[in-house]
C-alpha positions as CSV (number, residue, x, y, z in Angstrom):
1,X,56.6,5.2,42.9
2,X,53.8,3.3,45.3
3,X,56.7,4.5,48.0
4,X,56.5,8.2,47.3
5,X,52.6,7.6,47.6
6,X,52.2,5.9,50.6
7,X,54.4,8.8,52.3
8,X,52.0,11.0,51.3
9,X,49.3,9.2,52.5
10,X,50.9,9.0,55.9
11,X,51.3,12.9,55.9
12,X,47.8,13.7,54.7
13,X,46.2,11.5,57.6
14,X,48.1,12.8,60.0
15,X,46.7,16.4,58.3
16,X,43.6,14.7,59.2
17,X,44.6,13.7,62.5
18,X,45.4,16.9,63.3
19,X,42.5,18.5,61.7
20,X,39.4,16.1,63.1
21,X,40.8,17.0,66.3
22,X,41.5,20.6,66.2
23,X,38.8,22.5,64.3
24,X,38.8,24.5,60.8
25,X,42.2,26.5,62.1
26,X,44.4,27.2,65.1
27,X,43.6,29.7,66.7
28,X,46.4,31.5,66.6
29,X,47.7,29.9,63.2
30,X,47.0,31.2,59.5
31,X,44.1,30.8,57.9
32,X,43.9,27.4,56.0
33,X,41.5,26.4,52.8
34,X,40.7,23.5,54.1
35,X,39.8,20.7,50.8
36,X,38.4,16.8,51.2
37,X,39.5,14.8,48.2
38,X,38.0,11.6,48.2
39,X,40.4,9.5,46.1
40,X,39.0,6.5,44.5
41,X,42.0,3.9,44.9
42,X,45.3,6.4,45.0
43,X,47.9,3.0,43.5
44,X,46.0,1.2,41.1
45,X,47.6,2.2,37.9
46,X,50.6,4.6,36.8
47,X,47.7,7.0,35.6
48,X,46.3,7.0,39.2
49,X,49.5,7.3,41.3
50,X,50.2,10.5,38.6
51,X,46.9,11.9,40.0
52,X,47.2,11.7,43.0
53,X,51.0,13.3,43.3
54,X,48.9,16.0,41.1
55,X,46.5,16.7,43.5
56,X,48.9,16.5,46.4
57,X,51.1,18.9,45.1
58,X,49.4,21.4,44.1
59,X,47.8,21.7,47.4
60,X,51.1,21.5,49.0
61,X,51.8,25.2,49.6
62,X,50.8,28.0,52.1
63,X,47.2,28.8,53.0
64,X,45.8,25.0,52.3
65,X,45.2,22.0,54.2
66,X,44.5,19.0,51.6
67,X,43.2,15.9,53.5
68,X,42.8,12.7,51.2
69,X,41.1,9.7,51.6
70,X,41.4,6.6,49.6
71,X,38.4,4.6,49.1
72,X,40.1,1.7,48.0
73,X,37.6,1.3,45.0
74,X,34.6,0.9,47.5
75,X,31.9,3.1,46.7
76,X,30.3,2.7,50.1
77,X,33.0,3.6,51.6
78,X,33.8,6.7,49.0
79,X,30.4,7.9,50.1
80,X,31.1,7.6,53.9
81,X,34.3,9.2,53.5
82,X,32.8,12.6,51.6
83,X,29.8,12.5,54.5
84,X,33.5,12.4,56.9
85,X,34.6,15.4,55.2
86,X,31.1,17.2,55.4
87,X,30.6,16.8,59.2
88,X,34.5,17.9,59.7
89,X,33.0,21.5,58.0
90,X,35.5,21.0,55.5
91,X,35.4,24.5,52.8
92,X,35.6,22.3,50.0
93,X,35.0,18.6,48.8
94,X,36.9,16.8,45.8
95,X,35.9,13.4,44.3
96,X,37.5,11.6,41.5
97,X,34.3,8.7,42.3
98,X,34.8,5.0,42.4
99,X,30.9,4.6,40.7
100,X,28.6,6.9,38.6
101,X,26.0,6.3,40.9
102,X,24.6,6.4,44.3
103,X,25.9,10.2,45.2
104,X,22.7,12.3,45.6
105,X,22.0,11.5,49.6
106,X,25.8,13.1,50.5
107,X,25.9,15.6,47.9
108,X,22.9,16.6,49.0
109,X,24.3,16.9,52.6
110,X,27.2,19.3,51.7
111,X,24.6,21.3,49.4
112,X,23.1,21.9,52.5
113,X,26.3,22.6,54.5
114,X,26.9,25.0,52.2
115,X,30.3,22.9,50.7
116,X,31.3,23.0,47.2
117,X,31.9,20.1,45.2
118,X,33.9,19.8,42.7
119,X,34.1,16.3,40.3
120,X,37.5,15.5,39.4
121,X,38.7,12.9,36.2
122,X,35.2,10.7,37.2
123,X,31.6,11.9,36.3
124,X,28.4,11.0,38.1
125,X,24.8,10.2,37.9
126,X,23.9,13.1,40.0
127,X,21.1,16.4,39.9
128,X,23.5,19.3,38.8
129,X,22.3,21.5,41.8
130,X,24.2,19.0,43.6
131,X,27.2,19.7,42.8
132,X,29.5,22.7,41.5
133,X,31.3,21.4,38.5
134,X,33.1,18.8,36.3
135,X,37.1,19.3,35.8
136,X,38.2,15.9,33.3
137,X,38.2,14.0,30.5
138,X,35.1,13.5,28.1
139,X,35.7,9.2,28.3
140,X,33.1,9.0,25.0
141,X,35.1,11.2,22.8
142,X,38.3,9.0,24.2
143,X,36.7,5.8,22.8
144,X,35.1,7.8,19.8
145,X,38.9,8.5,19.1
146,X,39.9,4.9,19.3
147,X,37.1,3.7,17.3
148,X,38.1,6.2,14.7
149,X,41.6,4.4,14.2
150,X,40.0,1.1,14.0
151,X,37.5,1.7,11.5
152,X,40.9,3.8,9.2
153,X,42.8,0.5,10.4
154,X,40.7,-2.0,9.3
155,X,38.6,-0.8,6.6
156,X,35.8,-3.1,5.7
157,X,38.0,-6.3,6.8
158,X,36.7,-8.7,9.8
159,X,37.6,-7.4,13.2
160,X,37.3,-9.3,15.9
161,X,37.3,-7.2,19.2
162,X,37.7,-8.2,22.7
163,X,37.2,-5.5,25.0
164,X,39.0,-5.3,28.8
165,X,36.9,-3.0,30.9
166,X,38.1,-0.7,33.6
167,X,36.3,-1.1,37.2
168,X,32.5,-1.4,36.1
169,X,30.1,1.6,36.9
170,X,33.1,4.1,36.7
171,X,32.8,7.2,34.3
172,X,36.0,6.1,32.1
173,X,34.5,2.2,32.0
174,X,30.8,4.0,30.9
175,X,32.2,6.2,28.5
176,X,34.8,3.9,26.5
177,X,32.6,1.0,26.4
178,X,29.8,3.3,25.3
179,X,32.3,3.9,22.0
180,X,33.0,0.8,21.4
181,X,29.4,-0.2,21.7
182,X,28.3,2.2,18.8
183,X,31.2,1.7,17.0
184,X,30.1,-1.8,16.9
185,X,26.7,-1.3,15.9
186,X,27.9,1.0,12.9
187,X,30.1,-1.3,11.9
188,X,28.7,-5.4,10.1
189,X,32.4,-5.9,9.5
190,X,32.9,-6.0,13.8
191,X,32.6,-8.3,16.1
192,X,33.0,-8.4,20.0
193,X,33.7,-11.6,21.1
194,X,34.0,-11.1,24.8
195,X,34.3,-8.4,27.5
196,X,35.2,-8.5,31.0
197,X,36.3,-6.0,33.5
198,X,39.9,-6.2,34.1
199,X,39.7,-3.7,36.9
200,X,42.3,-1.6,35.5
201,X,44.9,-4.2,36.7
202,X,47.9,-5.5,34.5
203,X,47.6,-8.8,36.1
204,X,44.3,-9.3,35.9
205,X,43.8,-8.6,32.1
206,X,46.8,-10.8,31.4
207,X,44.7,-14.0,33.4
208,X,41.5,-12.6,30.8
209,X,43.3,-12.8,27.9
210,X,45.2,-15.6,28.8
211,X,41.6,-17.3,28.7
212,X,40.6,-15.9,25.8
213,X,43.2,-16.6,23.7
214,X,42.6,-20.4,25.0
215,X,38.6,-19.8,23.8
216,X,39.1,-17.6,20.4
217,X,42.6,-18.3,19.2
218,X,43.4,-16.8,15.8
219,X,39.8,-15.4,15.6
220,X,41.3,-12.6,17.6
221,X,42.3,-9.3,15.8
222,X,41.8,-6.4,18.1
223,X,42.2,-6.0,21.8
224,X,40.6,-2.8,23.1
225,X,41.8,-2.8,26.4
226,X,40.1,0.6,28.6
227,X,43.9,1.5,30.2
228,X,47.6,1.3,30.1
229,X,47.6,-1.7,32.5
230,X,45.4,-4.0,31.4
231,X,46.7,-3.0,27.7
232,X,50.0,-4.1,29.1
233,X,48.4,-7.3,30.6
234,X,46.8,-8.3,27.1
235,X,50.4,-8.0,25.4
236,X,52.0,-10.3,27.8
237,X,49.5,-13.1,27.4
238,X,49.5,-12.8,23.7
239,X,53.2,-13.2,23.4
240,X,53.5,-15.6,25.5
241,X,51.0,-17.2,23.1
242,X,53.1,-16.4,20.7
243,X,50.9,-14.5,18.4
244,X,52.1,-11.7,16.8
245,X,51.2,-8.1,18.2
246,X,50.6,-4.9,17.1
247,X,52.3,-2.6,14.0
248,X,50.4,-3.2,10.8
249,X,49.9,-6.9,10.7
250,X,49.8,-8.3,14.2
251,X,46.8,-8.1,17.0
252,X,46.1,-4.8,17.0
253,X,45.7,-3.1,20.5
254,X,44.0,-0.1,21.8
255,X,44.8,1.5,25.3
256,X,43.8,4.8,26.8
257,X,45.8,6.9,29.2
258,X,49.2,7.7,27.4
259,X,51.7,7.2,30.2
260,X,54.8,7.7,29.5
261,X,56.3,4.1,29.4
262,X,53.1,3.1,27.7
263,X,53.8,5.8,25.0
264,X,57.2,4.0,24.4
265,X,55.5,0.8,23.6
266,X,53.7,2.6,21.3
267,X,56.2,3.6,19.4
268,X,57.9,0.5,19.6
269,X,54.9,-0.9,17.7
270,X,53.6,-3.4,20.5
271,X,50.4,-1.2,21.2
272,X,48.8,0.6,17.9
273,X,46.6,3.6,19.1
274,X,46.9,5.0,22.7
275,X,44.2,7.9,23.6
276,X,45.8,10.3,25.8
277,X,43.8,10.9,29.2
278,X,45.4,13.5,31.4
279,X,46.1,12.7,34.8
280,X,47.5,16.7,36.1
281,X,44.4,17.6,37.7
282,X,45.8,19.3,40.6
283,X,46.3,23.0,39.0
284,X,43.0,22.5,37.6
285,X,41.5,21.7,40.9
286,X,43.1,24.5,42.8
287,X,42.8,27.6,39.9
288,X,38.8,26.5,40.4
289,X,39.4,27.2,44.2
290,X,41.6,29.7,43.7
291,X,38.6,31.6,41.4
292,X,35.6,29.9,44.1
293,X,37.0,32.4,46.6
294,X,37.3,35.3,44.9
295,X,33.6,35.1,44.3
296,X,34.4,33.9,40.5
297,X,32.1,30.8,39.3
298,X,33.4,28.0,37.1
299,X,32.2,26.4,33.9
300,X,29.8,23.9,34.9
301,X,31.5,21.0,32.9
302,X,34.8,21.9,31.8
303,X,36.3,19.0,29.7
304,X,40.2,19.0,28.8
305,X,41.8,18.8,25.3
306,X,43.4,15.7,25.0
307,X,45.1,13.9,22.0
308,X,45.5,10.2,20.3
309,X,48.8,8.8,19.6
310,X,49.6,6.1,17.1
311,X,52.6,3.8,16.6
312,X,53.1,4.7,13.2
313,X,53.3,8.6,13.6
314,X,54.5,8.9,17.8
315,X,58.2,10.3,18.3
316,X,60.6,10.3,21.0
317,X,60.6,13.6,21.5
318,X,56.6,13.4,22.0
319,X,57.2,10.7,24.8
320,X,60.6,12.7,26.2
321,X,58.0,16.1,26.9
322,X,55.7,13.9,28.6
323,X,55.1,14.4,32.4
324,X,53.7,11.0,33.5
């Protein structure tokens, strides 16, 4: 899979080879929509390598140039690479953004080069005349959704939570810990323990848990880890603790994302609630284009519907239709 993405990183900087060097359009070529997306790190989970072959694909076809650049996770750099796409006079600018914050000096700059901008799966801190609108997930809800299942799931019993954090500052970080946070506060019967970001790394979260597993031990009844990955990570170090995980009795885990190998370790019991968090924003991203240039304006946040699964109710043939 990281394969197929770097070649198509190779081919979309030599699109922007070609295009820093030659202008907006051949002259005697076609007429090209030319787009900027400013990736945030293009491999660092399944859920983001699914992204970005959505966004690549869709804008894969005739009459559009799609030129991607991959921060890397470094929000100076993000920033530097949307002020890239602004002085190459690119017609439109996509960010899925690394951070919340530190956006209004560029978006200002593309307000007033007359560039659209259009937030993709990550929200921002940001006046709304600064940008043109929201296309993703609502990341509260996702954690609202969670919480919900762990408040049916453990009724007014202890629960002991230790919560992996994606990349700090990001929307989907913000929003699921901002869940947790209240469910917390609703709730006497919960605890949090610990939190630390994970950075939306498997390995990472394993080398937490490892560690907290070694601080808590048994005190330990609920991991809510804030993706796939790290969820991933969590199970490994608890089995190889040798505590008992997931189904009705054992740690119970949460995970967000709901890819497709992530799904089948849902249903084989090992994580108990995974909150679905769409990764196909490519279509999204080009039907708002695709309406931008007919003169037709788009909902200034647009959120998607997006669904919880659970390992006690999942299928196969729920995991079989999925696309990721």
């Amino acid at each position: 899979m990281k394969k197929f993405i770097a070649i198509l990183l190779v081919l979309t900087v030599a699109a922007s080879m070609a295009f820093a060097g030659g202008g907006k359009q051949a002259a005697s070529g076609p007429k090209n929509i030319t787009i900027g997306f400013a990736q945030c790190k293009a491999d660092e989970s399944d859920w983001r390598m699914a992204n970005t072959r959505s966004m690549l694909n869709s804008f894969n076809v005739p009459g559009y140039r799609l030129i991607m650049s991959d921060s890397n996770n470094d929000a100076a750099k993000q920033v530097a690479d949307v002020q890239g796409f602004i002085n190459m006079e690119v017609d439109y600018i996509v960010i899925a953004a690394v951070n919340m914050d530190g956006w209004d000096t560029v978006l200002r700059n593309a307000k007033n080069a007359r560039i659209p901008v259009i937030l993709v799966d990550r929200n921002i801190n940001a006046a709304e005349d600064l940008w043109t609108c929201y296309v993703g997930p609502d990341f509260k809800v996702e954690g609202q959704k969670a919480t919900a299942w762990m408040e049916k799931h453990f009724g007014s019993n202890p629960v002991n939570i230790v919560n992996i954090q994606g990349q700090l500052g990001s929307g989907a970080q913000v929003g699921r810990s901002a869940a947790l946070d209240d469910g917390v506060a609703k709730h006497s019967n919960w605890t949090l323990l610990a939190r630390q970001t994970g950075n939306w790394g498997t390995d990472t979260a394993k080398q937490i848990m490892t560690s907290w597993i070694q601080q808590f031990g048994d005190r330990i009844n609920c991991v809510y880890a804030e993706n796939d990955n790290m969820a991933d990570g969590a199970i490994q170090a608890l089995k190889e603790a040798g505590k008992k995980v997931g189904k009705a009795d054992g740690v119970a885990i949460i995970s967000f994302d709901a890819n497709r190998p992530y799904l089948q370790m849902t249903l084989e019991g090992l994580i108990n609630c995974n909150v679905e968090c769409n990764p196909l924003h490519g279509p999204r991203v080009k039907g708002i284009i695709d309406n931008l240039e007919k003169g037709i304006q788009p909902k200034k946040i647009e959120y998607i519907e997006e669904e919880a699964f659970f390992w006690d109710t999942i299928t196969q043939a729920i995991i079989d239709a999925r696309q990721y």
